[in-house]
N, C-alpha and C positions, 0 to 999 in steps of 0.2 A: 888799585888797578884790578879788574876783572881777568880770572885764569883765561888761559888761551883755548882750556877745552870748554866755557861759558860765553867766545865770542860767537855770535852770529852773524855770517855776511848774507847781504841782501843778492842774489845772482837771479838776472833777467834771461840766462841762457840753460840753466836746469830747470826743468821737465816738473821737478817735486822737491819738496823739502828734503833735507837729508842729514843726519846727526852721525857723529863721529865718538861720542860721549854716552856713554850707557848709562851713566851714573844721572843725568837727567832726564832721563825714559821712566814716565808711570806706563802700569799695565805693559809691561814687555811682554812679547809674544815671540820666543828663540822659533824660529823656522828657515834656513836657511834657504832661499828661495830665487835666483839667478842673480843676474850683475846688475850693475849699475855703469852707463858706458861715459868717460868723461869727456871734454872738448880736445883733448889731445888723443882720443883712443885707446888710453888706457883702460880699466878695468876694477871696479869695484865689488868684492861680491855681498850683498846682501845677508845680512845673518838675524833678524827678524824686524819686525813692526813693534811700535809703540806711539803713547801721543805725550806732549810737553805742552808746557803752561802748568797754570796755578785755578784760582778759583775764578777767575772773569772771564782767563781764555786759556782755552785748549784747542791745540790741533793733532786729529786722529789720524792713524798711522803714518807716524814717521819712519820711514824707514834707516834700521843702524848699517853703515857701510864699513865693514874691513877697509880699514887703510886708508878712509877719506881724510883729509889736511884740515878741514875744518868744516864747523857745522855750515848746512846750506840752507837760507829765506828763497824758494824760488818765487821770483814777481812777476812770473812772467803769466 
């Protein structure tokens, strides 16, 4: 069974991708840089970019959020 900080959900109502998981960020870039706003109003802040994947695919700056619940695909 894959850990809980390696699952990814697919959400059609965030804005961009979003990672909770530091330990899967290449090329991290710490800049803590404003919030992230969720569908309840709550608040995320921001503490740098990086991108995830392997050799076939990468996507560039993810950004890592304080206190996000889980990693985020956004499809929208």
């Amino acid at each position: 069974m894959a850990s809980k900080k390696r699952l990814w959900y697919l959400d059609g109502g965030c804005s961009e991708h979003m990672i909770r998981d530091v330990s899967q960020l290449i090329n991290l870039k710490w800049k803590p840089d404003g919030f992230v706003t969720y569908g309840d109003n709550n608040r995320g802040r921001i503490l740098g970019v990086g991108d995830i994947g392997g050799d076939d695919v990468i996507i560039k700056d993810v950004p890592l959020v304080d206190g996000l619940k889980h990693n985020l695909l956004s499809i929208s």
